[in-house]
C-alpha positions in Angstrom: -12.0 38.5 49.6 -10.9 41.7 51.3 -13.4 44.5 51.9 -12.2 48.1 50.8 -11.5 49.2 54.2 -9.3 46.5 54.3 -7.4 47.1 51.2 -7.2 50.7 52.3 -5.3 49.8 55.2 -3.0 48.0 53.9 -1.2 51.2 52.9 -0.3 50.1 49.2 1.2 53.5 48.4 2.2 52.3 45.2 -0.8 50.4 44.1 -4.8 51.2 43.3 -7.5 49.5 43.5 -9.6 49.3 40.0 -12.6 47.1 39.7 -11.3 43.9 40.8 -8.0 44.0 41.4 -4.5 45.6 42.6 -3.1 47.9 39.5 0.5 49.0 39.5 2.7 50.6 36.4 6.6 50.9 37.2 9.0 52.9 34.9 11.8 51.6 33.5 14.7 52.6 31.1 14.5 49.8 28.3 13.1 46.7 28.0 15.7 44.5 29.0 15.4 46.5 32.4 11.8 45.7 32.6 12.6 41.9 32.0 14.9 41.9 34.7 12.7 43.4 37.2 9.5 41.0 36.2 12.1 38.1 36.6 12.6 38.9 39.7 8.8 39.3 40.4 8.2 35.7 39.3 10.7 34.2 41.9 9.0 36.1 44.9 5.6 34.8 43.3 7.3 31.5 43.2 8.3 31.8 46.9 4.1 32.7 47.4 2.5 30.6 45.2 1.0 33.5 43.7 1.8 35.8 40.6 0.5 38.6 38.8 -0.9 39.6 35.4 2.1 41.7 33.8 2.3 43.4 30.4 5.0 45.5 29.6 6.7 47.8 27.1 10.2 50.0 26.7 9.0 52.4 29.2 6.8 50.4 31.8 5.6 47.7 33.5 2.0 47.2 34.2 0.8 44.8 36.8 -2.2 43.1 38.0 -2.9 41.5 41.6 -5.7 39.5 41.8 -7.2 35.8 42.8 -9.2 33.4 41.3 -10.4 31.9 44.3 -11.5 34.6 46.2 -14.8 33.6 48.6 -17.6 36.3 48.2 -20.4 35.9 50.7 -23.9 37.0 50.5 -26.0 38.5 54.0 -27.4 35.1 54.0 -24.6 33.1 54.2 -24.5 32.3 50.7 -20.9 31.8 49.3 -19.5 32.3 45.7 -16.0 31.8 44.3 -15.1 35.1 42.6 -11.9 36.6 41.6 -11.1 39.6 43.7 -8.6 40.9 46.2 -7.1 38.6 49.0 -4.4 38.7 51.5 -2.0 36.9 49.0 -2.4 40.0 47.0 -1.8 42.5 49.6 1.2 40.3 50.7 3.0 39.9 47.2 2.3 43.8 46.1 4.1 44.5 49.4 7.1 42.6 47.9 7.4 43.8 44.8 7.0 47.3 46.1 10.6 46.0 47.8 11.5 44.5 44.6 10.5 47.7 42.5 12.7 49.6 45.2 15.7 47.2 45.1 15.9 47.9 40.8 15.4 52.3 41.4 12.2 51.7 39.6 9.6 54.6 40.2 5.8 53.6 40.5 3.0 55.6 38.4 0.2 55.1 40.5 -1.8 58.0 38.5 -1.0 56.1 35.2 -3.0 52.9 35.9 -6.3 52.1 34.3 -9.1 49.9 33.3 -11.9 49.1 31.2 -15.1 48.2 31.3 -18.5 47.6 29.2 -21.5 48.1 30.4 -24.8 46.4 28.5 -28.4 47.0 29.7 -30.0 44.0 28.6 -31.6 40.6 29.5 -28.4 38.8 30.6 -29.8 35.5 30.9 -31.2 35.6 27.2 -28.3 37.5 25.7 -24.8 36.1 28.1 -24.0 33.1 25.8 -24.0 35.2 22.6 -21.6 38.0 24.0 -19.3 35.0 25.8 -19.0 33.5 22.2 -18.6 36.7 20.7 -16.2 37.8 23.2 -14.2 35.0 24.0 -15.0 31.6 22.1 -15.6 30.2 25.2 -18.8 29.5 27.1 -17.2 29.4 30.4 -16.4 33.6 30.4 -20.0 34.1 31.3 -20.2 34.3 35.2 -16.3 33.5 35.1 -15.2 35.0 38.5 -18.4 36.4 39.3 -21.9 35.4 40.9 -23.2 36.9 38.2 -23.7 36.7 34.2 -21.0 39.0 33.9 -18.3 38.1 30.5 -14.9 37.4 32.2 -11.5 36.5 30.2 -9.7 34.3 32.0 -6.4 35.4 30.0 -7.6 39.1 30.3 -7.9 39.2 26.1 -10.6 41.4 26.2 -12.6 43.7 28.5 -15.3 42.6 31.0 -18.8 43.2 30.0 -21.4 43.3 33.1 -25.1 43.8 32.1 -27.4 46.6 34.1 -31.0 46.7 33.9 -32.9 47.0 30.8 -35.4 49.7 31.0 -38.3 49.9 29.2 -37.2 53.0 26.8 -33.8 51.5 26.6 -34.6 50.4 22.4 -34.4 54.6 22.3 -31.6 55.4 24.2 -27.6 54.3 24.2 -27.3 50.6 25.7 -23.4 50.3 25.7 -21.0 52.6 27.0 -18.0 52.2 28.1 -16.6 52.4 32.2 -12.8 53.7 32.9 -11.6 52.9 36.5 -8.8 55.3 37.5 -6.9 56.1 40.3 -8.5 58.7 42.6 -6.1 61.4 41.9 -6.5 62.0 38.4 -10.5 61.3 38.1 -11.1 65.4 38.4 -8.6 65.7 35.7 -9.6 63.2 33.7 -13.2 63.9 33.8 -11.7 67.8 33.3 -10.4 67.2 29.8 -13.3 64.8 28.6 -15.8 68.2 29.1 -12.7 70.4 27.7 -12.7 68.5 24.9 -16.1 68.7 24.5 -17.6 66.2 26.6 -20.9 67.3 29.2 -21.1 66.0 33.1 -24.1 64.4 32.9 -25.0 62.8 36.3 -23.0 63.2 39.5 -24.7 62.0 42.3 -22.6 59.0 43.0 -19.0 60.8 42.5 -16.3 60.3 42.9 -17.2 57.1 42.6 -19.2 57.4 39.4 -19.4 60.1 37.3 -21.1 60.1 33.8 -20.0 62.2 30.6 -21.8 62.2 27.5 -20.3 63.4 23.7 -21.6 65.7 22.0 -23.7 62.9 20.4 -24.9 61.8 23.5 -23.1 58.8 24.3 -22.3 58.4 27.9 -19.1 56.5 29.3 -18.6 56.6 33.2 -15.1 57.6 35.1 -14.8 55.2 37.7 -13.3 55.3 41.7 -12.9 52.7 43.9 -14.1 55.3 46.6 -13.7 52.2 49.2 -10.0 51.2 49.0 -9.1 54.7 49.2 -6.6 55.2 52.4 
């Protein structure tokens, strides 16, 4: 896996890093012009060996660079399989930045997104309900990760990750919600959440974290990848 200083200097203009991947959205004009440019996408993956998540619609294509088989390892030496960012990644978002290029597509760096939920609870105990709830499968839970984490290996549903449980947490909020964004629009987006309403509730870790609460309360947290930033 590729450290965030890394990633940064890879110089992916066109691409952000949110939680554990590569994100890019490309405009196009029509679906059938999308289709064309993912096409060409899958033959440079086939010349890699390696391909991305894509979802699309009449205006956009949204894509995901990330790999399964990414090796994490711990200060002791321990080593975990986890899916994160690798040099494959950084080498096949170079090329469809060429590819994107090649069709006049435009990249929307500021438009790319992802979400999170966040559960402060016993994850041992409580994992194998939310895996079955989630995804029907019992292998989600630690899927990708070296921890109890609720993974979709077809990307169905969001990840859910477990924090601590406190001991006032039965009084409190225990889910909220995380949104990873690209670094130029956090400001703005955390901008129109209190415009709208919304409170700043704790900044200490921004940009990388920054909580907002609802009038109600309930707190959701704007995400940055602080690290991968060039």
């Amino acid at each position: 896996m590729l450290k965030g200083d890394q990633i940064a200097a890879a110089g992916l203009t066109e691409w952000r890093k949110l939680a554990q991947g590569l994100h890019a959205r490309y405009g196009v004009e029509g679906f059938n012009a999308g289709a064309r440019f993912v096409a060409a996408v899958a033959d440079a993956g086939d010349e890699l060996g390696h391909h991305p998540r894509v979802s699309m619609g009449r205006t956009y294509v949204d894509l995901k660079l990330s790999s399964d088989d990414a090796v994490y390892r711990e200060d002791d030496g321990t080593e975990h399989v986890v899916e994160w960012v690798t040099q494959q990644d950084v080498d096949l978002a170079r090329r469809i930045t060429e590819i994107a290029a090649a069709h006049g597509l435009v990249a929307q760096p500021g438009s790319v997104s992802v979400i999170e939920l966040g559960l402060d609870a016993r994850s041992a105990t409580v994992a194998p309900v939310w895996a079955a709830l989630l995804t029907g499968q019992a292998e989600s839970q630690g899927h990708g990760s070296p921890s109890d984490e609720i993974r979709d290996a077809t990307g169905r549903v969001p990840n859910l990750w477990f924090g601590d449980l406190d001991e006032d947490a039965a009084a409190r909020q225990r889910f909220h919600v995380e949104v990873y964004v690209a670094p130029e629009v956090a400001e703005a987006r955390i901008a129109a959440a209190v415009a709208a309403g919304g409170t700043v509730v704790d900044d200490s870790d921004a940009p990388g974290l920054t909580v907002v609460a609802d009038q109600d309360g309930n707190t959701g947290v704007v995400c940055v990848d602080v690290s991968a930033v060039p």
